[in-house]
C-alpha positions in Angstrom: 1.4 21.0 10.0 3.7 17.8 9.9 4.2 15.6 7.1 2.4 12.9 9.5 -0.5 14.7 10.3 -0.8 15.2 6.6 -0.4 11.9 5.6 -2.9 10.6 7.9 -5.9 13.4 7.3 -5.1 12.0 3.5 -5.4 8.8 4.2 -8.9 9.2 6.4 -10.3 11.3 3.1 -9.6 8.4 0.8 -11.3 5.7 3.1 -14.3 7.9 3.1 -14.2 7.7 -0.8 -13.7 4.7 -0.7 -16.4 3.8 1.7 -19.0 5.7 -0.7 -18.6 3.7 -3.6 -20.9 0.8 -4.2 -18.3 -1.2 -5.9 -16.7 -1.7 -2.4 -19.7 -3.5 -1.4 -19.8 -5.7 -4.7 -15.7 -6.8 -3.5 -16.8 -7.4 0.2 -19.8 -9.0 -0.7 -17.5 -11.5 -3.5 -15.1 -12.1 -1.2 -17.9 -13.5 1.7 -19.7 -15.8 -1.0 -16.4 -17.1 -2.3 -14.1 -17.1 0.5 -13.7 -20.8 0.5 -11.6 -20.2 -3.2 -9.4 -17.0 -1.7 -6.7 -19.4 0.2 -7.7 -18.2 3.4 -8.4 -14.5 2.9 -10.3 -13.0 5.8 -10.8 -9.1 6.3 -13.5 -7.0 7.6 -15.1 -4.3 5.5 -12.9 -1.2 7.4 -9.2 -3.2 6.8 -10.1 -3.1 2.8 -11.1 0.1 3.0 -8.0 1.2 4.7 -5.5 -0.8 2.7 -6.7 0.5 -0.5 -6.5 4.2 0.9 -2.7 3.8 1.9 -0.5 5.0 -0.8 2.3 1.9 0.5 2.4 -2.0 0.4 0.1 -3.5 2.4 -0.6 -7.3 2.6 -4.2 -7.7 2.1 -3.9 -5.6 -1.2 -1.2 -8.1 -2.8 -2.9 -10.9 -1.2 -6.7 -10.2 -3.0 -4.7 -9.5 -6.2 -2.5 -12.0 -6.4 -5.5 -14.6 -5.7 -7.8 -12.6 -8.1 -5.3 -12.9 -10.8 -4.6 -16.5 -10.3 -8.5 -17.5 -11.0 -8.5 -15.2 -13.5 -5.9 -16.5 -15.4 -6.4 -20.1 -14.4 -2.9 -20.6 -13.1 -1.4 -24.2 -11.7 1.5 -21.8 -10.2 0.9 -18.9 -7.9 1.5 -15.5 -8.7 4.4 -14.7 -6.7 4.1 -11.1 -4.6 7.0 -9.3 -6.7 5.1 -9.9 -10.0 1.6 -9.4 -9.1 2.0 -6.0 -10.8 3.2 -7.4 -13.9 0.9 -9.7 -14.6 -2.2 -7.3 -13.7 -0.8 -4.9 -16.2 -0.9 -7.8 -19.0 -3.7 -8.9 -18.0 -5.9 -5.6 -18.2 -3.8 -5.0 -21.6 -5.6 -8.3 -22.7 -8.9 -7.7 -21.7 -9.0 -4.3 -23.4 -7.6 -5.9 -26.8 -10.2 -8.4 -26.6 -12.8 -6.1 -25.8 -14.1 -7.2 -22.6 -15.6 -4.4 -21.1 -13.3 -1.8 -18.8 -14.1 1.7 -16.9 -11.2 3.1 -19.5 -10.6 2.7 -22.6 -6.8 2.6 -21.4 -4.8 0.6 -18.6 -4.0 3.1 -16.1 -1.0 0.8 -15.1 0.9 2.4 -17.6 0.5 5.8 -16.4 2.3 4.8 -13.3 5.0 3.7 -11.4 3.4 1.5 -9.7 0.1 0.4 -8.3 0.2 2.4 -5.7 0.6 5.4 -7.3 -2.9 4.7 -8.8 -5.7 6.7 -6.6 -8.2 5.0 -5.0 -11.4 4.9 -7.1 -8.8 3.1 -10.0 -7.9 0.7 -7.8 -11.6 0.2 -6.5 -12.6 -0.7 -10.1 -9.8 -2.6 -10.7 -10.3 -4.9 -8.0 -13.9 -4.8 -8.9 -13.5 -5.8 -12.4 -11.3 -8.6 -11.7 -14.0 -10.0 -9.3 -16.4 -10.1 -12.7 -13.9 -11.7 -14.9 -13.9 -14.4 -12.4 -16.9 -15.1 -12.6 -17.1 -15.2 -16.2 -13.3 -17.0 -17.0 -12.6 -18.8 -13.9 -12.7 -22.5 -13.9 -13.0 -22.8 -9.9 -15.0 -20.6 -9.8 -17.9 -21.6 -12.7 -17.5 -25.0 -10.9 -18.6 -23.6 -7.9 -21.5 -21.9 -9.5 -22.4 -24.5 -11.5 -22.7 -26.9 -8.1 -24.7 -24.4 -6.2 -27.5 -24.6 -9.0 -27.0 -28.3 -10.0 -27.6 -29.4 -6.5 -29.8 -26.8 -5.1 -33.2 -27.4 -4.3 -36.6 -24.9 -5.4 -37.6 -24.3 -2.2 -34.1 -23.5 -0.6 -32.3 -20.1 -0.4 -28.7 -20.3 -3.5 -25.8 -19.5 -1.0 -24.9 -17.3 -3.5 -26.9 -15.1 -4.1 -26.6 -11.6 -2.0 -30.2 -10.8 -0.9 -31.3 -7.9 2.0 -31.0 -8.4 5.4 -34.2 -6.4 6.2 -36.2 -3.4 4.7 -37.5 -0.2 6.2 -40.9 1.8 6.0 -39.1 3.7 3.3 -38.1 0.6 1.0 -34.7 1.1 1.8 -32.4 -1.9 1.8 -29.6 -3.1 4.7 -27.5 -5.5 4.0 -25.0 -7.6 5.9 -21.9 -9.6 4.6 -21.0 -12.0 7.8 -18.1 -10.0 8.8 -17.7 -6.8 11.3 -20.1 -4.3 12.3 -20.6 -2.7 8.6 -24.0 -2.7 7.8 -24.9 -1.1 4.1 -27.7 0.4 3.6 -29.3 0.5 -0.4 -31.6 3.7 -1.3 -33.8 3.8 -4.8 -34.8 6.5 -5.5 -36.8 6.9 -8.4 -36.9 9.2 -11.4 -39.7 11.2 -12.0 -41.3 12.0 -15.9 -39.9 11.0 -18.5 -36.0 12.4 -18.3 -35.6 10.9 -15.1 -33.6 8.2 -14.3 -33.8 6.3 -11.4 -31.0 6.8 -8.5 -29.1 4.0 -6.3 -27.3 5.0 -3.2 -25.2 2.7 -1.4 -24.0 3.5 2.4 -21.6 2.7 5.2 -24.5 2.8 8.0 -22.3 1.7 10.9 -18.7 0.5 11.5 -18.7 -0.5 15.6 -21.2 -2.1 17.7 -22.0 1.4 19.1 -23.1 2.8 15.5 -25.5 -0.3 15.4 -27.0 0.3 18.5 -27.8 3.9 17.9 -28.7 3.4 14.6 -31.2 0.6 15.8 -32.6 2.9 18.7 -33.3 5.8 16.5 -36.9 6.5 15.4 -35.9 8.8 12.6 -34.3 6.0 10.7 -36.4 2.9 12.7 -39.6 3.7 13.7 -40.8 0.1 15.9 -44.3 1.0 15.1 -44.5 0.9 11.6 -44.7 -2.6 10.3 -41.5 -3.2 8.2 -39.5 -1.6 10.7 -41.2 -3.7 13.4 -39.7 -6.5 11.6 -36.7 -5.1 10.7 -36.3 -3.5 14.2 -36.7 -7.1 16.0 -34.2 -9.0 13.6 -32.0 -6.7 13.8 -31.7 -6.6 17.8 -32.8 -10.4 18.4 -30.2 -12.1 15.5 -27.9 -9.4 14.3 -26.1 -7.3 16.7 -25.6 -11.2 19.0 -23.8 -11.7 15.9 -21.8 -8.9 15.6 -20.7 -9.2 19.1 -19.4 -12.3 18.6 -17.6 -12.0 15.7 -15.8 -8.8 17.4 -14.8 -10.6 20.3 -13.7 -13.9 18.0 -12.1 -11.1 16.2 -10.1 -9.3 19.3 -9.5 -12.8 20.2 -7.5 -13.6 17.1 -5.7 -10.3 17.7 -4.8 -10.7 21.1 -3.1 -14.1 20.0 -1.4 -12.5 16.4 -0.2 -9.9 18.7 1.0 -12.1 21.6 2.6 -13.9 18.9 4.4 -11.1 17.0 6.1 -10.9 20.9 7.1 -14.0 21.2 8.5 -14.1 17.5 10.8 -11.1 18.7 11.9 -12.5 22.0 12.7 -15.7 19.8 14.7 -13.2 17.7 16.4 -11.2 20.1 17.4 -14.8 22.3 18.9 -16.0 19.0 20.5 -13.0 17.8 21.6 -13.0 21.8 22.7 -16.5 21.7 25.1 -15.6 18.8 26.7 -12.8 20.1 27.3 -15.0 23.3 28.7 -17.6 21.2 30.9 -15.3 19.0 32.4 -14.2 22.7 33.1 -17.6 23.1 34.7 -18.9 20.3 36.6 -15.7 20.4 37.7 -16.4 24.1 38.3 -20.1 23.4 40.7 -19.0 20.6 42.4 -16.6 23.3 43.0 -18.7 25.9 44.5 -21.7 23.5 46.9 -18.9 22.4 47.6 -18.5 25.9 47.8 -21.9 26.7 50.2 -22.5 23.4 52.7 -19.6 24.8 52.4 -21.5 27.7 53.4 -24.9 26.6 56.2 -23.0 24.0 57.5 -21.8 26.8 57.7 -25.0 28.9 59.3 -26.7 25.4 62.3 -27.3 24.5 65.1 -25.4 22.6 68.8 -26.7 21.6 71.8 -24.7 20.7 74.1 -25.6 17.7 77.7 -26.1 17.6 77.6 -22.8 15.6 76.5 -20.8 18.6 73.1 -19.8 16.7 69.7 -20.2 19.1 67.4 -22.8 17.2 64.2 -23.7 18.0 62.9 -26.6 16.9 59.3 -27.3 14.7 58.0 -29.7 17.2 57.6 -29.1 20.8 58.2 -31.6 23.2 55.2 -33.6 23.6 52.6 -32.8 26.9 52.8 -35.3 29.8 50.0 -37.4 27.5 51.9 -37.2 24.1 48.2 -36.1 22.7 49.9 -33.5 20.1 52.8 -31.6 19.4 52.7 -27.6 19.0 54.9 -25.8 16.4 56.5 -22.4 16.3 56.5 -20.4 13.4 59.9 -19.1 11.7 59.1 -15.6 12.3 59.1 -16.6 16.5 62.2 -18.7 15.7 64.0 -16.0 14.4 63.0 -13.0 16.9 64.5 -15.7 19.8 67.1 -16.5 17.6 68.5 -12.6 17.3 67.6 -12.0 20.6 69.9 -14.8 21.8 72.8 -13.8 19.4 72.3 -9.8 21.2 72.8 -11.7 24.5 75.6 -13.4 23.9 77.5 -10.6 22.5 76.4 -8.3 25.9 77.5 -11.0 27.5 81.4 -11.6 25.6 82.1 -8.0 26.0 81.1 -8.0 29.3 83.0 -11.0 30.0 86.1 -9.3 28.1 86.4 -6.2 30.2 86.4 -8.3 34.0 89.0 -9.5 35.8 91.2 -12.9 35.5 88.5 -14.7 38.0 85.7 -13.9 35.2 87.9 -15.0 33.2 88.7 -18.6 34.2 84.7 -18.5 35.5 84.0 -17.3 31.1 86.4 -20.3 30.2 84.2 -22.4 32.5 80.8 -21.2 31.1 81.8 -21.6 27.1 82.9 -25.5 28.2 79.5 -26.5 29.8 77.7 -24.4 27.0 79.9 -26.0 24.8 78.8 -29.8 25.7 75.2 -28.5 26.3 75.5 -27.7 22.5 76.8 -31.1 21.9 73.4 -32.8 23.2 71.4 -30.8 25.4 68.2 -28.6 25.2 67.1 -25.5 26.1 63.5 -25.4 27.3 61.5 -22.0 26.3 60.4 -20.8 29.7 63.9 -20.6 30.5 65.5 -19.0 26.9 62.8 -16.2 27.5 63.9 -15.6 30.6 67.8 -15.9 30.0 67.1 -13.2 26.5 65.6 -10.7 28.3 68.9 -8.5 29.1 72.8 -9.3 29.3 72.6 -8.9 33.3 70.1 -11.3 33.4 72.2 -13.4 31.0 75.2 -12.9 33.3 73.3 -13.7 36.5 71.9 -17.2 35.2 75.1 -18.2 33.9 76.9 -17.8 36.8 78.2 -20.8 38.4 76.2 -21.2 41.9 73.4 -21.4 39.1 75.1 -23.6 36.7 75.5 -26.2 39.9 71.7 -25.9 41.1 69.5 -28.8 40.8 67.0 -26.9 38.7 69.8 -25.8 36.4 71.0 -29.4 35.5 67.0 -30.2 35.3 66.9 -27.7 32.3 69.5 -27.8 31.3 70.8 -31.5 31.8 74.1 -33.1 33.2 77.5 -31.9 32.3 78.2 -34.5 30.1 75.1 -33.0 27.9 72.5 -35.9 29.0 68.9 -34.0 28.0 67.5 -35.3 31.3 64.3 -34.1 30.1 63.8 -35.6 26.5 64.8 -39.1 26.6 65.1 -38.7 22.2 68.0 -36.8 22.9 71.2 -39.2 22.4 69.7 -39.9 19.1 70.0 -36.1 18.2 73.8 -36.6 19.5 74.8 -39.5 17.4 73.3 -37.0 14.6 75.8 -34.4 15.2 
């Protein structure tokens, strides 16, 4: 058998327990009469019973206690969820040192872990004496008391009081507490000579709208021709079970729309946690393409050789056709074009060493315009990382049908060293 399957035949033993003890029907019946002092509490009969069978946290649990404890102690500030525990414990340690009357003469809190841990007839009587030292400590709730009597008439019914829906034949009693399809059903039965004492049953009768209508239908239990069940039968059919339907399709109602509304909570999630990773893309692809773009525009800047012979780039770029900002290169880049230049030029002196006389004059030719491009000129990028890239391709932009192009002189400037593309240029030549 799985651990599941185990779990859950537990779980469906302890709401049986706890649907046998009469103290669950002293809580539901509480909570009904009071509900306007519970913040908003609303549960029928069968989610108590289940969330004090579960052996985890469960909302409605921390929820009652957390509420109980607060009129209890006559608190301005909440009990917050984490400490509920806590302050149960204390409190029940209180009540015992005082002497108010408790099922043990001990807190079984402190036999535990936690509350959980507790099984379910504690936590029954725990809940069910917190509900009585409500009613005897707390301040809302006395008021409310007090107001019912002050300003109720003789002849009218105290909205507080818990009296029977009906009686039977058999002076058995059903009662109903405005919520579900639970009816509870109260049995005396009396003691006989002197020893005896007299026996109270309380019962679960029905839990669905089914259980009602059999239960109302069958003669063994309702017998339509004896008087009080006449009475009983005709309530029950005529004012009851209308009720009960309602309430369970109010009640599937409210589900439908907490359910429809957990769904749209989790396509909310999912578009925002969507939403981000679409964002993060783009942020990330922004910051691509502007590096991109700024290898791009280094490329297209310029670059000036010094007298020296050394490849030097400078920290500002030459500003874009609308001068809106300036891009800067970092040492580390200046330095790779840098030694990359210097390997060039040495590929391209020995080659230039090792050719014939018309190299030659063509080499003396090349070191005077590179000489007066030095003295004033600069180099843009796009063309230095195309000129670094090997000493062949050095050689074959150097050459002389190059030097003479137009797109040569555009680059690189006239041959008196003009920069034809920076006009700030004859500044940098008075400089040198």
């Amino acid at each position: 058998m799985s651990t599941t399957s185990v779990d859950t035949n537990t779980t469906t033993e302890n709401e049986i327990k706890v649907r046998s003890m009469k103290e669950i029907c002293y809580i539901v019946a509480f909570c009904d009469k009071f509900k306007s002092n519970l913040k908003g509490i609303e549960f029928w009969p069968e989610e108590l019973e289940r969330a004090i069978a579960t052996e985890y946290e469960n909302d409605l649990i921390e929820n009652l206690h957390c509420t109980f404890l607060n009129n209890c102690l006559n608190r301005k500030k909440p009990i917050e969820r984490t400490q509920w525990q806590k302050f149960l414990s204390e409190a029940i340690d209180q009540k015992i040192k005082k002497g108010y009357h408790f099922y043990q003469d001990f807190n079984p809190l402190r036999r535990v872990k936690n509350y959980y841990e507790l099984n379910v007839e504690d936590k029954v009587l725990i809940l069910n004496k917190l509900i009585t030292w409500q009613l005897q400590d707390s301040l809302i709730i006395r008021k409310m008391i007090d107001s019912e009597y002050r300003n109720g008439k003789k002849n009218e019914e105290n909205s507080l009081e818990v009296k029977p829906y009906g009686v039977d034949r058999r002076g058995r009693r059903y009662y109903y507490f405005g919520s579900g399809a639970r009816i509870y059903r109260e049995t005396i039965n009396k003691g006989k000579g002197k020893n005896k004492q007299t026996k109270i049953i309380w019962e679960a009768i029905t839990t669905t709208v089914e259980d009602v209508e059999n239960y109302i239908n069958n003669p063994k239990e309702i017998k339509p021709s004896a008087k009080l069940d006449k009475v009983l039968y005709k309530k029950l059919v005529d004012e009851l079970l209308p009720e009960i339907k309602k309430e369970i399709q109010l009640k599937e109602k409210r589900d439908a729309r907490k359910v429809r509304q957990e769904k749209l909570a989790q396509r909310v999630a999912l578009l925002h946690a969507n939403s981000e990773i679409v964002a993060s893309r783009t942020r990330s692809g922004t910051r691509r393409a502007a590096r991109v773009n700024y290898a791009e525009s280094s490329a297209s800047s310029g670059t000036s050789i010094s007298r020296q012979g050394s490849f030097v780039l400078q920290d500002d770029a030459t500003p874009t056709t609308n001068n809106s900002h300036y891009a800067t290169r970092s040492r580390t880049a200046r330095g790779t074009e840098k030694r990359k230049y210097e390997e060039v030029t040495q590929d391209h002196d020995s080659d230039t060493r090792s050719s014939s006389s018309t190299k030659s004059s063509k080499k003396s030719k090349i070191s005077a315009d590179l000489s007066s491009v030095s003295n004033g000129a600069r180099m843009s990028r796009t063309t230095s990382v195309v000129s670094i890239g090997s000493a062949a391709t050095a050689n074959s932009i150097f050459s002389r049908a190059d030097y003479e192009s137009p797109e040569f002189r555009e680059v690189f400037g006239s041959e008196a060293g003009t920069d034809l593309s920076d006009p700030g240029s004859d500044a940098m030549d008075e400089d040198l």
